[in-house]
C-alpha positions, 0 to 999 in steps of 0.5 A: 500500500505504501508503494500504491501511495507514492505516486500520489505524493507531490514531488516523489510522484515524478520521481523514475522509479516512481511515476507510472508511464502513461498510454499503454498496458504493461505486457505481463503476466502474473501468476500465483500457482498452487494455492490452497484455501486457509479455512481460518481466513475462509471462515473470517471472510464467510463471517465479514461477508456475510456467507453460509459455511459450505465445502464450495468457495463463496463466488467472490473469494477467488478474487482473495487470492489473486489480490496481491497480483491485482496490487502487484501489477498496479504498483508496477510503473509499466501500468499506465495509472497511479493506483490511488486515483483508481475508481473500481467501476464495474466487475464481471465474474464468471464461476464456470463450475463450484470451486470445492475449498480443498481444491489447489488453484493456478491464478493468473493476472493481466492488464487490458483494453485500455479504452476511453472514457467521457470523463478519463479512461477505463482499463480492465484487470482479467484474472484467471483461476484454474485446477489442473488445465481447468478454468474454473473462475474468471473475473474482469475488473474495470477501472476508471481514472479520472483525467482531462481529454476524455470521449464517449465509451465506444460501446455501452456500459453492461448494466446501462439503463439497470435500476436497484430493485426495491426491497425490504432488507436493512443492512446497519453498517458499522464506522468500523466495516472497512477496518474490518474488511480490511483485515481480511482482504489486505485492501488497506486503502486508507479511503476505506479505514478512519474517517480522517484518512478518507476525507485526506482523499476528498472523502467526508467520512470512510466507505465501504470497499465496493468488494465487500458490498458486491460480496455480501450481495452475493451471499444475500441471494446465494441460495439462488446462484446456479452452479455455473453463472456470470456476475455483471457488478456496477458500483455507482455511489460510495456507501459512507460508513457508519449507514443503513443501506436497503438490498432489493432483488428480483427476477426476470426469466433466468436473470436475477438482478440485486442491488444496494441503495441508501435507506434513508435517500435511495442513492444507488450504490451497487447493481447487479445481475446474475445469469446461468453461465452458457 
């Protein structure tokens, strides 16, 4: 976190060594091999996000396991953006087959598609996780930096038009959620911890990691997953900490959309749908 942070700081930020290039994704690779599932920080993460006990892997932990590659490729300076101006915007995941906690997983990372955006620039980070020669979960994220000199996304956002269902679910959030999250996923990004810290970043208070959010959305309708689907996430509106927040779902043929907004104002926070996999 502290390499993430260095870019930001006047001065050091165009230091060589520090200032990130600009225009181009970094062609590379990261992998993590072998990696087995440790059931104390499953359990952890089960208890923070809010899922059942199970002998298959909630649907957003594998992004657990590949976010020291996500950090590792951000930080480096062939990535064309300073992490700490990212904003996570959208995410897509793809669960091809339940992923049993004992099985060992090949992870892989790579930038791409850096594209416009009307208000700066989007790049995805494509993360692979495989058993064997078996894909069995795979995951865009897409990022958006804020700079001058944008255009018009050339196609349109997946989730353009969707709105947050309804709903009768309260979530109380407490002040400390990003702390504790944090302790689990190792995203110590200082906009999520103390009030204080956030508001150095143009924050009013801390907010909640959009991970969280996405997984605990998840975990509200797992029961309703099938075992092969795609996840199609947008983050709209940070969720300041301490709050209320309403969850709402509802169902369409085979597509299940969710979403979170404020109980107190209806501000749209997260909004997602679910498919079966084909």
């Amino acid at each position: 976190m502290l390499k993430a942070a260095l870019p930001a700081i006047p001065v050091v930020g165009g230091l060589p060594g520090v200032k990130h290039a600009k225009g181009s994704v970094p062609d590379v690779v990261l992998e993590r091999r072998g990696v087995v599932t440790d059931p104390r920080h499953l359990d952890a993460y089960n208890e923070v996000c809010g899922f059942p006990r199970s002998d298959t892997l909630p649907a957003t932990y594998p992004h657990m396991a590949a976010f020291g590659l996500h950090m590792t490729l951000m930080t480096d300076t062939s990535f064309p953006f300073a992490p700490m101006g990212l904003v996570h915007l959208r995410n897509s995941i793809r669960q091809h087959r339940p992923i049993g906690v004992t099985e060992v997983l090949d992870v892989s990372v790579r930038a791409a598609d850096l594209r416009p955006h009307p208000k700066g620039s989007l790049i995805d980070i494509n993360t692979t996780v495989s058993v064997g020669d078996e894909i069995v979960w795979d995951e865009t994220m897409t990022l958006f930096s804020r700079h001058k000199g944008g255009s018009p996304e050339q196609t349109s956002a997946p989730l353009a038009g969707v709105e947050v269902p309804d709903g009768v679910v309260h979530w109380k959030l407490a002040g400390d959620l990003g702390r504790r999250y944090a302790a689990i996923s190792g995203d110590r990004n200082p906009i999520h911890l103390y009030p204080l810290t956030a508001k150095a970043f143009g924050f009013p208070s801390n907010i909640a990691h959009g991970m969280w959010t996405l997984a605990r959305g998840l975990a509200a309708v797992d029961n309703r997953l099938p075992d092969a689907f795609t996840n199609v996430a947008e983050f709209r509106k940070p969720i300041l900490l301490p709050t209320t927040v309403v969850l709402g779902s509802s169902v369409d043929g085979d597509v299940l959309t969710f979403g979170v907004k404020g109980a107190r104002k209806p501000v749209p926070h997260l909004v997602g749908q679910v498919a079966p996999l084909t």
